[in-house]
C-alpha positions as CSV (number, residue, x, y, z in Angstrom):
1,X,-4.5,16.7,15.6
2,X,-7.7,16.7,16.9
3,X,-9.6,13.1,17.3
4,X,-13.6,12.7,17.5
5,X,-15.7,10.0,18.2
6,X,-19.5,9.4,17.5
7,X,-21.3,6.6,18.8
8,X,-24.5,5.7,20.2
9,X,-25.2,3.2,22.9
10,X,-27.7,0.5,22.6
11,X,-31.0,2.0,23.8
12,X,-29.3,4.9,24.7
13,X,-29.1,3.5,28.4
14,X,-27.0,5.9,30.7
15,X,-24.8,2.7,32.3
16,X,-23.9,2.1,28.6
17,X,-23.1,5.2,27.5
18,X,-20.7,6.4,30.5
19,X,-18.9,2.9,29.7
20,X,-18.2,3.6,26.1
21,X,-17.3,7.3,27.2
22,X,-15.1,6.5,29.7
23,X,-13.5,3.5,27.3
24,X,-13.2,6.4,24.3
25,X,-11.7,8.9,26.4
26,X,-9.1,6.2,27.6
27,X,-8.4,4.7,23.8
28,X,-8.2,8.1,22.5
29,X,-5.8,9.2,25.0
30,X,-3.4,6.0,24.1
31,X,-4.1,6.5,20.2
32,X,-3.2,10.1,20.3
33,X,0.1,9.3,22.5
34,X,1.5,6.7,19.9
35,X,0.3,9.0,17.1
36,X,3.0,12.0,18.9
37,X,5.5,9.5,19.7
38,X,5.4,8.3,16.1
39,X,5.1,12.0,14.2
40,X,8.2,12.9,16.5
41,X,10.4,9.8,15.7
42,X,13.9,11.5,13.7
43,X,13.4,10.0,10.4
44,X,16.5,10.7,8.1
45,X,15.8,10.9,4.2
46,X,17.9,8.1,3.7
47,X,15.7,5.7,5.8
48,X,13.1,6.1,3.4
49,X,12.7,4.6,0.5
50,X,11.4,3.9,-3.1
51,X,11.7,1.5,-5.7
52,X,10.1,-1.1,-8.5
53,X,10.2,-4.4,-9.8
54,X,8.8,-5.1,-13.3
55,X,8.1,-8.4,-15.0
56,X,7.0,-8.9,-18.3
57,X,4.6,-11.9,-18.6
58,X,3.2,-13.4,-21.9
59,X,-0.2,-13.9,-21.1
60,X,-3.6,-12.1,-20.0
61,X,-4.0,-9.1,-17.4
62,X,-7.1,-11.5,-15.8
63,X,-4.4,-14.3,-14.9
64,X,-2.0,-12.6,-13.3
65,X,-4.5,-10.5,-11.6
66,X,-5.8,-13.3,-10.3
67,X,-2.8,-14.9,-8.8
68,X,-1.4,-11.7,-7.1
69,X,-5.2,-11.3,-5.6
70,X,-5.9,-15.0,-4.8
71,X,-2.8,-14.7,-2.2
72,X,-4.1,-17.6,-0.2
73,X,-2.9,-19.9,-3.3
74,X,0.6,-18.7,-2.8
75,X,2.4,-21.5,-0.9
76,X,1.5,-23.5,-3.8
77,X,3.6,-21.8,-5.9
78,X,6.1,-19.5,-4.5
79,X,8.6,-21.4,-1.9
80,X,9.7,-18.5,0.1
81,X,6.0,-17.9,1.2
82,X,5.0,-20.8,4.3
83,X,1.8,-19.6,5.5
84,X,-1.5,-17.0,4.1
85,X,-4.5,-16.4,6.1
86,X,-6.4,-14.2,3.8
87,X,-9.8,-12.4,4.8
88,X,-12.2,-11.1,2.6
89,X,-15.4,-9.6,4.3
90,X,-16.2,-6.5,2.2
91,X,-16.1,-6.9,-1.6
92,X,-12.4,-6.2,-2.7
93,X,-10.9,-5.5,0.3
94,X,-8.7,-8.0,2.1
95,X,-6.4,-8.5,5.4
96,X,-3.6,-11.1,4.5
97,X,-1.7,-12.3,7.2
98,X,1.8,-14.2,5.6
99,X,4.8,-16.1,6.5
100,X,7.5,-16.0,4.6
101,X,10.8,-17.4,4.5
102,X,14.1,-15.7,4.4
103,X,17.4,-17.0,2.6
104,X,18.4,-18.2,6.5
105,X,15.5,-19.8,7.0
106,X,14.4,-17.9,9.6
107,X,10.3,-16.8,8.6
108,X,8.6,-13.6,9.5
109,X,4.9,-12.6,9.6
110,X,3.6,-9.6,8.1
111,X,-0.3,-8.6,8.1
112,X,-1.3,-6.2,5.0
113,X,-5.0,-4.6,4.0
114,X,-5.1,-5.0,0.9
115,X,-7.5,-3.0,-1.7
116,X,-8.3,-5.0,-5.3
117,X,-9.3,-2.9,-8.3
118,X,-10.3,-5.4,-10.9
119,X,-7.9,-6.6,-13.7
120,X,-5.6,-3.5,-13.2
121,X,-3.9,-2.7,-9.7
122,X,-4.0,-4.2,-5.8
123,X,-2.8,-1.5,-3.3
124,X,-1.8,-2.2,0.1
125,X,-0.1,-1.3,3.5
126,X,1.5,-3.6,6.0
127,X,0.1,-2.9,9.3
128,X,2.7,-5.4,10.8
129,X,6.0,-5.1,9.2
130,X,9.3,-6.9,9.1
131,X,11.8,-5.9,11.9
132,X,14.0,-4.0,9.7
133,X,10.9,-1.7,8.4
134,X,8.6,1.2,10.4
135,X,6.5,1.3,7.0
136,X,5.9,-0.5,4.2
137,X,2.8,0.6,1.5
138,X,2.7,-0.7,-2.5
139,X,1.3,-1.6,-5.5
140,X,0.8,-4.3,-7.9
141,X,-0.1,-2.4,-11.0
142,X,-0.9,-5.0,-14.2
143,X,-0.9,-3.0,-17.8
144,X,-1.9,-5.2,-20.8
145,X,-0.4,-4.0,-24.0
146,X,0.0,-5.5,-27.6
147,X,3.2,-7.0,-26.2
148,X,1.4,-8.9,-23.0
149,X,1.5,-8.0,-19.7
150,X,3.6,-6.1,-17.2
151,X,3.6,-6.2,-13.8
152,X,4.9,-3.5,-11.4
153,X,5.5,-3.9,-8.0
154,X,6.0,-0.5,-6.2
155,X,7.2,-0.3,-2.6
156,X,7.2,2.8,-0.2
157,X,9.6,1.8,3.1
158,X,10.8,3.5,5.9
159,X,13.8,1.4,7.6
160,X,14.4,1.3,11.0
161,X,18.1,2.1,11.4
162,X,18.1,0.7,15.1
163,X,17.3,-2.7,13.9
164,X,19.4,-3.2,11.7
165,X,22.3,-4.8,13.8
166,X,19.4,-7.2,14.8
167,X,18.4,-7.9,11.5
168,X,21.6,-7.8,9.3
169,X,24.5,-8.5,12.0
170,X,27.0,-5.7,14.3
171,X,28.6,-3.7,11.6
172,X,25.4,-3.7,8.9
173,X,24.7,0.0,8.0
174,X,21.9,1.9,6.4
175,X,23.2,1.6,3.0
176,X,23.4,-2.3,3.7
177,X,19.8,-2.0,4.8
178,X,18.8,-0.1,1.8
């Protein structure tokens, strides 16, 4: 992997550009460090994994694209969700930051970018994730038919096997976990 930077510093003043060098040089070092440590983690087929959830809704691709893009409305409607800071600076591309509950009670916080196309799909990737998870990318995908609307969440997860004692008590295993 090889990493490269391009900058230029504010009226190319020398001062200014041995600072941003030096603070490149240092950042790249530590970015290129975790990237290693994280391409040479043992991951086990079985940690990762793959699935959908489908709804069927009687209504219009618009509405329900709306409410799965308009996440900061969700602790109106969905009790498991407590808390959404969502951040939309560039046209159709957001950072949500959520709390949501868990059937103990405990909450968790997970921060996502998400990317909106229009009417049809939002993709995202958690760039915090819960304990029990390394990874966690997806979809909402909306297809109108004659028939209405379906929904399909798709989830891409990597667990971490050495939380999950942590996360689902001594004696959970991987399967559990999955």
């Amino acid at each position: 992997v090889r990493l490269s930077h391009d900058f230029r510093a504010i009226d190319d003043l020398p001062d200014n550009v041995e600072w941003i060098r030096r603070a490149v040089d240092r950042n790249s070092d530590a970015e290129l460090r975790a990237l290693k440590a994280t391409a040479e983690l043992p991951t086990r087929d079985d940690q990762l994994l793959t699935f959908d959830d489908a709804v069927d809704v009687d209504g219009a691709a618009r509405d329900v694209y709306d409410f799965v893009r308009h996440a900061d409305r969700w602790p109106h409607h969905l009790p498991h969700v407590a808390r959404v800071v969502l951040d939309e600076q560039v046209p159709n591309v957001q950072r949500l930051e959520m709390d949501t509950r868990a059937e103990d009670g405990t909450t968790h916080t997970t921060t996502s970018i998400r990317i909106c196309f229009p009417h049809e799909k939002i993709v995202y990737k958690q760039l915090h994730t819960p304990a029990l998870l390394s990874v966690h990318t997806g979809q909402w995908l909306i297809q109108q038919d004659d028939r209405g609307v379906r929904i399909v969440a798709t989830h891409a997860v990597s667990i971490r096997s050495e939380a999950i004692p942590d996360v689902l008590g001594p004696g959970a295993t991987l399967a559990d976990a999955r």
